[in-house]
N, C-alpha and C positions, 0 to 999 in steps of 0.2 A: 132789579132785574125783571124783564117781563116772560113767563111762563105760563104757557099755554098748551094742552095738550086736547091730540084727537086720537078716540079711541077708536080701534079696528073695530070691525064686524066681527070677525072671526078670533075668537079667545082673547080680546078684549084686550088685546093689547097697547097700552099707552106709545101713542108716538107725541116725545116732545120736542116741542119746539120754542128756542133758548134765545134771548136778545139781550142788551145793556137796555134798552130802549125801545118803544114806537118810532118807525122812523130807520134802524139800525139792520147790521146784517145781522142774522139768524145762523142757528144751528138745528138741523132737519134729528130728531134720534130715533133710529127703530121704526120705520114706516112698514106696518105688518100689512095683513093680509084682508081686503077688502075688495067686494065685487059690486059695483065697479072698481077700479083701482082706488085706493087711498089719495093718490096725485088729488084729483078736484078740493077733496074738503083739507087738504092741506094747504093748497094755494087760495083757499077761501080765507084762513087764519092769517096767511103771507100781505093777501092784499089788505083786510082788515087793518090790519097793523103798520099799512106801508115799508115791511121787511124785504131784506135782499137776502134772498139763501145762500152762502157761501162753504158750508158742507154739509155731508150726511154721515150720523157718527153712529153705529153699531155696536151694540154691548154685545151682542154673541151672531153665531152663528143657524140662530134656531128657524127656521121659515116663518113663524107668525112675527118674528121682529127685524126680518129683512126683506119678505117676498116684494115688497114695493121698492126697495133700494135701487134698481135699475130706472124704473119709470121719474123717478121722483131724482135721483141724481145727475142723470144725462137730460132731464126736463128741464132743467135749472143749469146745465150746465156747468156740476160741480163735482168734488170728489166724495167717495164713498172714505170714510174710515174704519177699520177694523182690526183684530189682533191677526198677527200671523199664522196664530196655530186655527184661526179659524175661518181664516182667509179661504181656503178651499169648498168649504160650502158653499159659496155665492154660488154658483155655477153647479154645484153638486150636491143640492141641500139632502136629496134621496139618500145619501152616505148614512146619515143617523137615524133616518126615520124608521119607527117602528113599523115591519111590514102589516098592513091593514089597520096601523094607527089613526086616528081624527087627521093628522094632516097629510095623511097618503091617501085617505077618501076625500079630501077635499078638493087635493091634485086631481084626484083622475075627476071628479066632479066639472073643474076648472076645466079640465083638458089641454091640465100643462104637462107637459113632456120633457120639455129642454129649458135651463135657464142659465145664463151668462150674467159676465159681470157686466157694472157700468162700466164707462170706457173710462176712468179712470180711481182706481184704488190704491188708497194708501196703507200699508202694512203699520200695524203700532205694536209694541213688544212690552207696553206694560212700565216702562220707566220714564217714559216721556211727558215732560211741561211745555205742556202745548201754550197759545193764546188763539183763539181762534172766536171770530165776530167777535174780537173786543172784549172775549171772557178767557181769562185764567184757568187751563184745566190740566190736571195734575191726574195722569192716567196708570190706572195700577192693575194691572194683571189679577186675576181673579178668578183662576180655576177650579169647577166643581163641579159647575149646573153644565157647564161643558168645555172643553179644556182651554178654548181660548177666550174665555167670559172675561171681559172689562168693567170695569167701575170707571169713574171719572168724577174729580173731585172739582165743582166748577166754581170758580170765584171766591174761592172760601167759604161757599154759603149752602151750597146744594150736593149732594151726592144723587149724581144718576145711577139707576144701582143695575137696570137689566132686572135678570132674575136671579140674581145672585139673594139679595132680603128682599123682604117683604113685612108689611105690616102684619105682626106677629107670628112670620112664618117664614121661612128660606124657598129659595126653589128646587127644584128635584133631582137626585144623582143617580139615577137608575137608569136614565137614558144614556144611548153610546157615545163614551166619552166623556160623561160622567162620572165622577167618582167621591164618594164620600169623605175621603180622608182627606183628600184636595179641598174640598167644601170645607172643612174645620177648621185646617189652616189659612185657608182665606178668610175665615169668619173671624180667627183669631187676630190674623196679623194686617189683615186689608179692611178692617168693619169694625171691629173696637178697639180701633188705636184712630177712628175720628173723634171727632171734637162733636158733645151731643147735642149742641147748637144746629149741626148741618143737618137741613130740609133734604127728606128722603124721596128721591122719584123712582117708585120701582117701576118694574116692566109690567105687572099689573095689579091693579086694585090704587088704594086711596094714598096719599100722599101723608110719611109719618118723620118720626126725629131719630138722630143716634140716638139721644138720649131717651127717648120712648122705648125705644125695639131695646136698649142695654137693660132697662129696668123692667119690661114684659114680654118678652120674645122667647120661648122656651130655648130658642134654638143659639142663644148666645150664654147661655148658662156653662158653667165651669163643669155642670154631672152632663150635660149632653155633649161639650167641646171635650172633654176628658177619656168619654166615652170609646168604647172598642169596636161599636158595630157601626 
């Protein structure tokens, strides 16, 4: 597989982008929040590689891993994917923002106002075995970090994770829509029932294994997953 990713400007968000091949179509994931847009140095990787963008796939709903989803999927003339329950964001990201949080000062920084979807989005609910550019992805619901967070298990070989893990650390459940109980049961039933063979792409920081984050990750541990708070 070829794997390549461009990190945003802004909270350093990993957007990847997924191929069988040089040569091959691509899969666009999480194109966050960069000024200028992220479009340029993503179509820098595309031609690079003589890829053909064929979707844009979304592990949540959070603005630093879909603020580019518009420019970057109607640019390429392709579809956005996302889960259902977080489908409504695209257009309403302000729903969950913390009032005076880092990315409601970045908006008004921006002097963005209004954002819509691309002109075409597809709803995923979590069960579906995709094929998409030539890769196998086995998409599993993963609510926590916010209720309609995706995983996506690609070719048997990579877990795209979002912010669902992370190298030695989860992502956060105190934001709206968030919830921590949801978070353990995903951790449980969506995160160590992989195989520790599969390459970890979180949504940010460095690239780790199931089998790493099972063996050092506090946050996969039986006293934290067992836990009441």
């Amino acid at each position: 597989m070829l794997v390549e990713s461009v990190v945003a400007d802004y909270f350093a968000t990993n957007c990847w982008i997924l191929a069988t091949q040089r040569g091959a179509e691509c899969v666009i994931v999480d194109p966050g929040i960069s000024n200028p847009s992220i479009f340029k140095r993503v179509q820098e990787v595309v031609n690079r590689h003589n890829l053909k963008p064929v979707a844009v796939l979304l592990t949540h709903g959070h603005l630093d891993h879909m603020f580019s989803a518009l420019p970057v999927a109607d640019g390429y003339e392709i579809p956005a994917l996302i889960h259902a329950r977080d489908r409504a964001l695209i257009s309403n990201p302000m729903k969950i923002l913390t009032p005076g949080g880092p990315s409601d000062q970045i908006l008004k920084a921006f002097g963005a106002t209004s954002f819509k979807e691309p002109k075409e989005v597809i709803e995923l609910h979590g069960v579906e075995q995709l094929t998409i550019a030539g890769l196998p992805m086995q998409v599993r619901h993963a609510p926590g970090h916010t209720a309609g967070s995706a995983v996506f298990v690609v070719n048997s070989e990579i877990l795209v994770a979002g912010d669902v893990l992370f190298e030695g650390s989860i992502g956060r459940t105190d934001l709206p829509s968030g919830s921590p109980s949801e978070m353990k049961k995903t951790l449980r039933n969506q995160i160590l029932t992989l195989d520790d063979e599969l390459i970890v792409l979180p949504g940010h920081g460095s690239q780790t294994t199931i089998g790493r984050e099972r063996r050092k990750n506090p946050y996969l541990t039986d006293e934290f997953l067992d836990s009441r708070e």
